[in-house]
VEXLO-906615 format. One line per 2 residues: their letters; for each residue x, y, z of N, C-alpha, C. Coordinates in Angstrom, 3 decimals, padded with zeros to 6 digits. Example, Ala and Ser with C-alpha at 12.3 -4.5 7.8 and 13.67 -1.06 7.14 Angstrom:
2
AS> 013.190 -005.690 007.800 012.300 -004.500 007.800 013.200 -003.300 007.800 | 012.850 -002.250 007.080 013.670 -001.060 007.140 012.900 000.030 007.870 $
This chain:
100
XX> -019.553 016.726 010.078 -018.511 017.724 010.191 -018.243 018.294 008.809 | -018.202 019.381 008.836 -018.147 020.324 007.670 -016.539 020.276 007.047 $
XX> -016.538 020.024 005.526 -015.133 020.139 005.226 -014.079 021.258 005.296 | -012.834 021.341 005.927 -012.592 022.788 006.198 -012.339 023.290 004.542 $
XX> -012.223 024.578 004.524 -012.325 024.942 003.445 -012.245 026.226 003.394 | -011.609 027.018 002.555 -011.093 028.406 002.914 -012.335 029.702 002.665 $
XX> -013.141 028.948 001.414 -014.150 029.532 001.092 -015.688 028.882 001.236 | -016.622 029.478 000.806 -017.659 028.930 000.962 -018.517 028.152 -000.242 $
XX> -017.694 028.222 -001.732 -017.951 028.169 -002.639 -017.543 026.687 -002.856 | -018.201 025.461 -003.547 -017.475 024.233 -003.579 -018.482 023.529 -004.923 $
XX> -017.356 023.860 -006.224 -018.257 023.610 -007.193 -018.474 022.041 -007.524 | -019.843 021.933 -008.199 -020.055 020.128 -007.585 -021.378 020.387 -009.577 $
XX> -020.677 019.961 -009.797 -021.851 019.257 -011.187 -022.734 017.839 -010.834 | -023.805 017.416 -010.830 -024.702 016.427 -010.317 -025.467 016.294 -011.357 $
XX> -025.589 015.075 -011.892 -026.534 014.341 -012.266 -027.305 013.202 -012.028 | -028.569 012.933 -011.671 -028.824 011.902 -011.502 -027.554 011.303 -010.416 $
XX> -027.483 009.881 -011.004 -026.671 009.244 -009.396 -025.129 009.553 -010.291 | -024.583 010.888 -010.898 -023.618 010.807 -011.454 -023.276 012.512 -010.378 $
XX> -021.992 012.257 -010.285 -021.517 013.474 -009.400 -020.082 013.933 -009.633 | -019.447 015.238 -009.849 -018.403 015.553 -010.042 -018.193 016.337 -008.881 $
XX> -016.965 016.398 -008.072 -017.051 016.970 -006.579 -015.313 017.773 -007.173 | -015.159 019.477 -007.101 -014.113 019.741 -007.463 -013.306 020.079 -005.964 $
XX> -012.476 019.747 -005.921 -011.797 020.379 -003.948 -009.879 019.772 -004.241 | -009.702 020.680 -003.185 -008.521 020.599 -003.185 -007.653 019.255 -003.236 $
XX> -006.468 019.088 -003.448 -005.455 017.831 -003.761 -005.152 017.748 -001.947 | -005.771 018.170 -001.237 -005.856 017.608 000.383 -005.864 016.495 001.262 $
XX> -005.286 015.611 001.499 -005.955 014.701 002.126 -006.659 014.546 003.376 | -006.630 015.450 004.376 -007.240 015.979 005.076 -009.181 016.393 004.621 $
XX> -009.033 017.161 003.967 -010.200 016.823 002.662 -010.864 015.895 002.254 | -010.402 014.820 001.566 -010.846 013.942 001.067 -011.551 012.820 002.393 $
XX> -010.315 012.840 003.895 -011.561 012.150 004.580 -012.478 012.612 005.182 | -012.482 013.889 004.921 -013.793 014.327 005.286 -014.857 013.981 004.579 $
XX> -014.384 014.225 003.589 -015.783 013.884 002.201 -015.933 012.301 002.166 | -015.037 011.666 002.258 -014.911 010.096 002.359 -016.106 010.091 003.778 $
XX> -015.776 010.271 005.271 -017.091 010.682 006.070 -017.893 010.778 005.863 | -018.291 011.729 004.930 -019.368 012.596 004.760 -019.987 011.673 004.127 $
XX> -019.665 010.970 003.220 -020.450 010.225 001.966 -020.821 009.042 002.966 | -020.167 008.208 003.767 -020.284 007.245 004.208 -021.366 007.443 005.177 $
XX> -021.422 008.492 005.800 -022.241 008.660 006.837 -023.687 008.952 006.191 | -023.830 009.500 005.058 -024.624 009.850 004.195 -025.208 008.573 003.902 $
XX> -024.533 007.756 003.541 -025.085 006.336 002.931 -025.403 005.478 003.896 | -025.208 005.867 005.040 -025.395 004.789 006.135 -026.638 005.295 006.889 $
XX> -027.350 006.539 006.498 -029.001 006.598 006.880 -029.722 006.772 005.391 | -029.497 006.300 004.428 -030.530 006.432 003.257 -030.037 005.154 002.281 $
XX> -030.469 004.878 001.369 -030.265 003.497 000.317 -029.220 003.596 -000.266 | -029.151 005.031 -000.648 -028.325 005.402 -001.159 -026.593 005.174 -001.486 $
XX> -025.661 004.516 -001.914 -024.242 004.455 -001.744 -023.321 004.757 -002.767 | -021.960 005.278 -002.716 -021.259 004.970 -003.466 -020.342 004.046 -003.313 $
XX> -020.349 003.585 -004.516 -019.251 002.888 -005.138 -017.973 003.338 -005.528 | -016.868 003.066 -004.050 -015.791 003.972 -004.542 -014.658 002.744 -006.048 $
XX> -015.003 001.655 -006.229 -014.357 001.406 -007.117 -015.007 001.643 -008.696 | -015.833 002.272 -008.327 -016.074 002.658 -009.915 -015.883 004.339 -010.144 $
XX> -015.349 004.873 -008.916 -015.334 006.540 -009.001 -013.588 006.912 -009.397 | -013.496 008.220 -009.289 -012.262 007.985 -009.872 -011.859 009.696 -009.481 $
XX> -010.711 009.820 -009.181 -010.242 011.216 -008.871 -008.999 011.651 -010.286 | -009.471 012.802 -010.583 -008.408 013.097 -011.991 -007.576 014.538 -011.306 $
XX> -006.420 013.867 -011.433 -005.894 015.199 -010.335 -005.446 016.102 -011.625 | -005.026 017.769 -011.238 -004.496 018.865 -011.880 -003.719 018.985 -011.263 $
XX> -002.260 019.053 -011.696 -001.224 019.494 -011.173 -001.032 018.825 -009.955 | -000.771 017.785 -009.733 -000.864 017.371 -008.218 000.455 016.430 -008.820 $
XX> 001.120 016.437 -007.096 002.874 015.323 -007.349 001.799 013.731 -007.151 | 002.547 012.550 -008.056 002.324 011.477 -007.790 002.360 010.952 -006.755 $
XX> 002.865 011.254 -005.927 003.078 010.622 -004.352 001.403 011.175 -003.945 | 001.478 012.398 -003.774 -000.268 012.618 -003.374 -001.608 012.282 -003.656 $
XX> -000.956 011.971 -005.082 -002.371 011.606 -005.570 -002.350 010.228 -005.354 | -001.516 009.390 -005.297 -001.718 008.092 -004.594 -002.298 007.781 -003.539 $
XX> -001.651 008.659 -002.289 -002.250 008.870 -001.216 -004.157 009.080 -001.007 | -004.460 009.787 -002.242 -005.712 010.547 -001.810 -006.548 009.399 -002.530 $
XX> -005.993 008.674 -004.028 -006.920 007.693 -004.324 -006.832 006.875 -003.351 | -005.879 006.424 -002.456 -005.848 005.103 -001.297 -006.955 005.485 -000.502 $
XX> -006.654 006.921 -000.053 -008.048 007.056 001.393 -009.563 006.995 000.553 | -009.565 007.212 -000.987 -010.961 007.227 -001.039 -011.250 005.763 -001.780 $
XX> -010.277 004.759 -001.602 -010.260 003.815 -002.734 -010.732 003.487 -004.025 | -010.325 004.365 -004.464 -010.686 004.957 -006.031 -009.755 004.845 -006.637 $
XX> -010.085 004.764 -008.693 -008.989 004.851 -009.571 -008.354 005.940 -009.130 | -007.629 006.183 -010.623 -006.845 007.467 -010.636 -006.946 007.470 -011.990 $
XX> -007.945 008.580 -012.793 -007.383 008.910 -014.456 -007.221 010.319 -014.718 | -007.371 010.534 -016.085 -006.448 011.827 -016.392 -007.647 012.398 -017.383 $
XX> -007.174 013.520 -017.719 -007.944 014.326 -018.625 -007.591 013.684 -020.227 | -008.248 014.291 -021.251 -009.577 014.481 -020.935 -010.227 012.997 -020.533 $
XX> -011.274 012.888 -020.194 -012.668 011.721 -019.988 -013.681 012.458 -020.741 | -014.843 011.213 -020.107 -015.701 011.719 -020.722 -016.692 011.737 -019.502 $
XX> -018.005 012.586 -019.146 -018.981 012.813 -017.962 -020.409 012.301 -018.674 | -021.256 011.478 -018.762 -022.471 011.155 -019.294 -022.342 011.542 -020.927 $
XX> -021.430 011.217 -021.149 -020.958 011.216 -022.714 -020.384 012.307 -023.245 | -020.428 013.425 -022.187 -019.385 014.571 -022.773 -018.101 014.486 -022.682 $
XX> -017.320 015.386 -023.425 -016.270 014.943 -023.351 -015.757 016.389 -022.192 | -014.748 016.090 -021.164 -014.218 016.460 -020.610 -012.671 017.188 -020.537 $
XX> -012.348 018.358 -020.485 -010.752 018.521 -021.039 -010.702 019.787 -020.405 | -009.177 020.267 -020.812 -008.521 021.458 -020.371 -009.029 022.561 -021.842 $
XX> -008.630 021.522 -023.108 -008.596 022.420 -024.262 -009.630 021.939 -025.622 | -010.021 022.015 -026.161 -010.400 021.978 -027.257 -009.752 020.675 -027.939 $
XX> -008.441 020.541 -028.118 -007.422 019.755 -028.300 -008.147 018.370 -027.967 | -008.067 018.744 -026.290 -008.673 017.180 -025.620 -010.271 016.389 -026.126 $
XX> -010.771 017.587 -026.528 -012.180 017.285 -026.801 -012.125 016.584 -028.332 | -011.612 016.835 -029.255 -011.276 016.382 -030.356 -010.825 014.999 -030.611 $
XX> -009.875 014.458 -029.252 -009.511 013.102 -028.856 -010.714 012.084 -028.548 | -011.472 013.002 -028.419 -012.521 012.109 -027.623 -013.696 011.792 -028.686 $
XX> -014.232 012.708 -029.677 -015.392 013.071 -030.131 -014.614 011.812 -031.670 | -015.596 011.284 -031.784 -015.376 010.967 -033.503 -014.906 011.314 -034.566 $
């Protein structure tokens, strides 16, 4: 089942077995994709590991984002991070925190 979604556009960065999935603060959403992945992993070798994944919300109330890490049982961190050693951020600022 296809995630609903207003548009058709759903930006997703992939590397190797490393994946960034961007979508709405939904929870409706998330079990879809929670589905999707599971069902995915349950005809190929393939799996994730939701305790090593992690959702970094924008602007989202704490009550929700609790909610949405519970359905996907995942952390919860914040900007910036880092993605296969880059550093990740809103600003320049954040990247500076991160880099040496």
């Amino acid at each position: 089942m296809p995630i609903p979604h207003s548009s058709n556009d759903f930006p997703m960065v992939q590397y190797a077995d490393d994946t960034i999935l961007i979508l709405e603060a939904d929870i409706a959403q998330v079990q879809h994709l929670k589905a999707l992945l599971d069902t995915s992993a349950g005809s190929t070798v393939l799996k994730v590991n939701y305790h090593k994944s992690s959702i970094v919300p924008i602007n989202v109330p704490d009550n929700d984002v609790t909610a949405l890490a519970s359905a996907l049982g995942c952390q919860v961190t914040s900007m910036p991070f880092t993605y296969l050693g880059l550093p990740m951020g809103t600003t320049n600022q954040d990247w500076k925190i991160l880099l040496p």
